[in-house]
C-alpha positions in Angstrom: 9.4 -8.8 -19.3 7.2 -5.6 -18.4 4.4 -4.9 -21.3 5.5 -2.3 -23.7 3.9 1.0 -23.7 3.6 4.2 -25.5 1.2 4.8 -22.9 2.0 6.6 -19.5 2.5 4.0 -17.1 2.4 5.0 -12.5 5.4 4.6 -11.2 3.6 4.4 -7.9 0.3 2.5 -7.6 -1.4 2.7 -4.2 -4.3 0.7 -3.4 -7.1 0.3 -0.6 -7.7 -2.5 -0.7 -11.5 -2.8 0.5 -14.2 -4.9 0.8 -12.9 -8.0 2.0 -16.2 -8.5 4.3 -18.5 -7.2 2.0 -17.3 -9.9 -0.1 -18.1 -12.7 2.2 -21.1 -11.5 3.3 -22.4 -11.6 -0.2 -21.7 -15.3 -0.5 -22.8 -16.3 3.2 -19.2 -16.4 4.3 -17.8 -15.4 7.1 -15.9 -12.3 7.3 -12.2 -14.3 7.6 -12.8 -15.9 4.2 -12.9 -13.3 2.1 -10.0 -11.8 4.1 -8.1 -14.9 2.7 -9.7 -14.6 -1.1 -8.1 -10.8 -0.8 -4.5 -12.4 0.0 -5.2 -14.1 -3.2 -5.7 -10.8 -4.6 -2.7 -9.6 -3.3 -0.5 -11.9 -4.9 -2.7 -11.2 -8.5 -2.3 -7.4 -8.0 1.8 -7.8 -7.3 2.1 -9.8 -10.3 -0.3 -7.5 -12.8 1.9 -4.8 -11.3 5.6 -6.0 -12.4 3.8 -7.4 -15.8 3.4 -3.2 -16.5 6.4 -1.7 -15.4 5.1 -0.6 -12.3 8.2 0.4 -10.0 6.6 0.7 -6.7 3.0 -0.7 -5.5 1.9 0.5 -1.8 -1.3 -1.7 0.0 -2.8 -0.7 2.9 -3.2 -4.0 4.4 -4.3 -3.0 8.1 -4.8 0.4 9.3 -4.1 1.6 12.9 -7.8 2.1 13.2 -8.4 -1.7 12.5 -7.3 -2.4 16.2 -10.7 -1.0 17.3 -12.2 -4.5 15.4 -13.2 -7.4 17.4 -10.6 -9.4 18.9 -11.6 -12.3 16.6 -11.0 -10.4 13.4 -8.0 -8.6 14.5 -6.8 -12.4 15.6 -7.9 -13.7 11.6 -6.3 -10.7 10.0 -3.1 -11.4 12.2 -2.9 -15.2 11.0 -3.4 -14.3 7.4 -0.5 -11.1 7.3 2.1 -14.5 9.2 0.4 -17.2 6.7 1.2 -14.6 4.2 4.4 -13.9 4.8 5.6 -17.2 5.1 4.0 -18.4 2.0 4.8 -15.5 -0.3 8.3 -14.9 0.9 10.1 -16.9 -1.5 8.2 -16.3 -4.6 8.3 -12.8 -3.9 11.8 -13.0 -3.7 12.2 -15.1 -6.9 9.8 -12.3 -8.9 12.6 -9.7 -7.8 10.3 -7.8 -5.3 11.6 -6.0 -2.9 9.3 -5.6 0.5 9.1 -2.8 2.8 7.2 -2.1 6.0 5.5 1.3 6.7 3.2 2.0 10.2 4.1 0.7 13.8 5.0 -2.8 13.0 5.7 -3.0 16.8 2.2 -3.7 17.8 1.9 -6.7 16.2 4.4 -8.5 18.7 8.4 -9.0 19.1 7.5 -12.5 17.0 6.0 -11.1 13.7 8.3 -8.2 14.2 11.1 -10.0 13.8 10.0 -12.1 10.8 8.7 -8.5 9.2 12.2 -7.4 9.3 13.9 -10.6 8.2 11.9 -10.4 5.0 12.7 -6.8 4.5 16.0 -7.5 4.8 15.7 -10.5 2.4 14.6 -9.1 -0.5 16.6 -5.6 0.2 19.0 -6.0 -3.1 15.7 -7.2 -5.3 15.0 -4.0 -7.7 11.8 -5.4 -10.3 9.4 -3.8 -7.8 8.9 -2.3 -4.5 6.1 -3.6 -2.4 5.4 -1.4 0.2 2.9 -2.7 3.1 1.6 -0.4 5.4 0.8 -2.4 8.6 -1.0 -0.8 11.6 -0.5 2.6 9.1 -1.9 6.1 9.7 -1.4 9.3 7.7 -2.2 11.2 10.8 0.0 9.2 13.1 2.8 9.4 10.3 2.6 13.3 10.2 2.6 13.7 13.8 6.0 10.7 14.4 7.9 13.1 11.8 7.2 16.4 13.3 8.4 14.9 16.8 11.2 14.0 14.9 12.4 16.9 13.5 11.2 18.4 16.6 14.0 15.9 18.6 16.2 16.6 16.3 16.9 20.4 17.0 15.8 21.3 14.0 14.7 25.2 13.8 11.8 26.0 12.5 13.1 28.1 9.7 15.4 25.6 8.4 12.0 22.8 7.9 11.1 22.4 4.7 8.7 20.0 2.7 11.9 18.3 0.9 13.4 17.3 4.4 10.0 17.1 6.7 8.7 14.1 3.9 12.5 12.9 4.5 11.3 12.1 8.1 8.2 10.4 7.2 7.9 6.6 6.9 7.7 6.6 3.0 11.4 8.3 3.3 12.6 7.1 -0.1 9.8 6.3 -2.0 8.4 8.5 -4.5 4.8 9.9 -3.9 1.9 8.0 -5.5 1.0 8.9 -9.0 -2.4 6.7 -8.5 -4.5 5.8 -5.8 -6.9 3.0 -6.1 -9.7 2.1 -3.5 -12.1 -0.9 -4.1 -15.8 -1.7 -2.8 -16.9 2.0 -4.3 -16.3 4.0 -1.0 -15.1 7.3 -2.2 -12.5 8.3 0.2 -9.1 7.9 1.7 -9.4 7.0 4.7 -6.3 8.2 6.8 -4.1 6.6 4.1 -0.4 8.2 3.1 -2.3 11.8 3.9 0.9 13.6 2.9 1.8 11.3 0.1 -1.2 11.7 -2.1 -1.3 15.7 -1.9 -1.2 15.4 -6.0 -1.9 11.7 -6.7 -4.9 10.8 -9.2 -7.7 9.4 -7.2 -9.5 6.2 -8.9 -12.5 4.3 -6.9 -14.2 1.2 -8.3 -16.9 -0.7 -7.0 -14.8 -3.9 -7.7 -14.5 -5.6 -4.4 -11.0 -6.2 -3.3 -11.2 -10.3 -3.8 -12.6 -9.9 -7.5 -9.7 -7.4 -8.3 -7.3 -8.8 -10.4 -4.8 -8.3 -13.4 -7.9 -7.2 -15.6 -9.2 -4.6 -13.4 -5.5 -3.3 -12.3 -5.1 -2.9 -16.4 -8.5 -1.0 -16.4 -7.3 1.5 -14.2 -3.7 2.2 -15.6 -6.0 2.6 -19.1 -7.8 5.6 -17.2 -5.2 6.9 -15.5 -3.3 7.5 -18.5 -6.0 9.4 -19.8 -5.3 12.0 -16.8 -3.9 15.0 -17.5 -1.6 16.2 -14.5 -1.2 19.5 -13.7 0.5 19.3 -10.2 -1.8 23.1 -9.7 0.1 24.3 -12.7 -2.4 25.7 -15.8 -1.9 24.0 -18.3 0.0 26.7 -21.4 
């Protein structure tokens, strides 16, 4: 059952999730292991997430600019988004966690394309918590693939507004983030859900992603329900 609450809980957590290598580096590691200590986090963060009531929990889990990597990482972080998959899939499921897929899933391959999709469509019915990964993602890229839409579509420019413009968007049906989280202490957001966050509280801990957990998730729910939110309104 969810914790219990007088306290304003997100309904929409996202989260950068940053400083795998830093991570590794720190322990003489190489860069793939702490890329599989953050899956670990992953699975930590989905579960502190439906323990609060959170209703929908976005990760950034590879961004279209992580293609300009080397080939070997790109190949590690590949293996670890299929080994996750195909691991997590069923517990997932069990938990009542619905998965969705936001960014050009495409360019991973007509393989882990199809097995991206087959999960999504597993889990479709489960309601307890939306996880929404965004895979080869960019706010930019996003912006521009829903102004070609509506530009396909014949819609006239007078008739576009921000209701049905964030209707053509890949995050079509999932609320706007009330928090942001990024790990490793870099304070920015890095081409992530651009649109999305226009009004979402901004949280950045130096926590590196591996060490984040249930603790640190509760940490920053605590502060961001000390937020007063004002959506550009004064307050009366």
């Amino acid at each position: 059952m969810p914790e219990v609450s007088a306290r304003p809980v997100p309904q929409h957590v996202a989260i950068i999730m940053d400083g795998n290598g830093r991570w590794a580096a720190g322990r003489g590691l190489p860069r793939a292991a702490g890329h599989r200590e953050g899956a670990k986090a992953v699975r930590r963060t989905v579960e502190a997430a439906i323990a609060k009531g959170v209703r929908y929990l976005t990760l950034f889990a590879f961004s279209s600019e992580n293609w300009r990597r080397s080939p070997g990482e790109v190949a590690d972080l590949t293996f670890l988004l299929k080994h996750y998959l195909r691991s997590e899939l069923n517990e997932m499921h069990a938990q009542g966690v619905c998965l969705k897929i936001i960014g050009e899933r495409e360019r991973f391959g007509p393989n882990l394309t199809a097995e991206l999709t087959a999960a999504e469509t597993k889990t479709a019915n489960n309601s307890k918590l939306t996880l929404v990964m965004a895979l080869s993602y960019g706010g930019r890229a996003d912006i521009v693939a829903a102004a070609r839409k509506a530009i396909a579509s014949g819609m006239a420019a007078a008739a576009l507004t921000e209701e049905n413009f964030a209707a053509l968007l890949d995050t079509r049906g999932i609320p706007d983030p009330d928090l942001l989280i990024r790990t490793s202490g870099e304070v920015r957001i890095s081409n992530f859900l651009l649109w999305q966050t226009a009004y979402s509280e901004l949280l950045f801990t130096d926590v590196l992603w591996p060490d984040f957990g249930a603790a640190t998730f509760a940490a920053a729910l605590d502060e961001y329900a000390t937020r007063e939110r004002r959506f550009g309104a004064r307050p009366a």
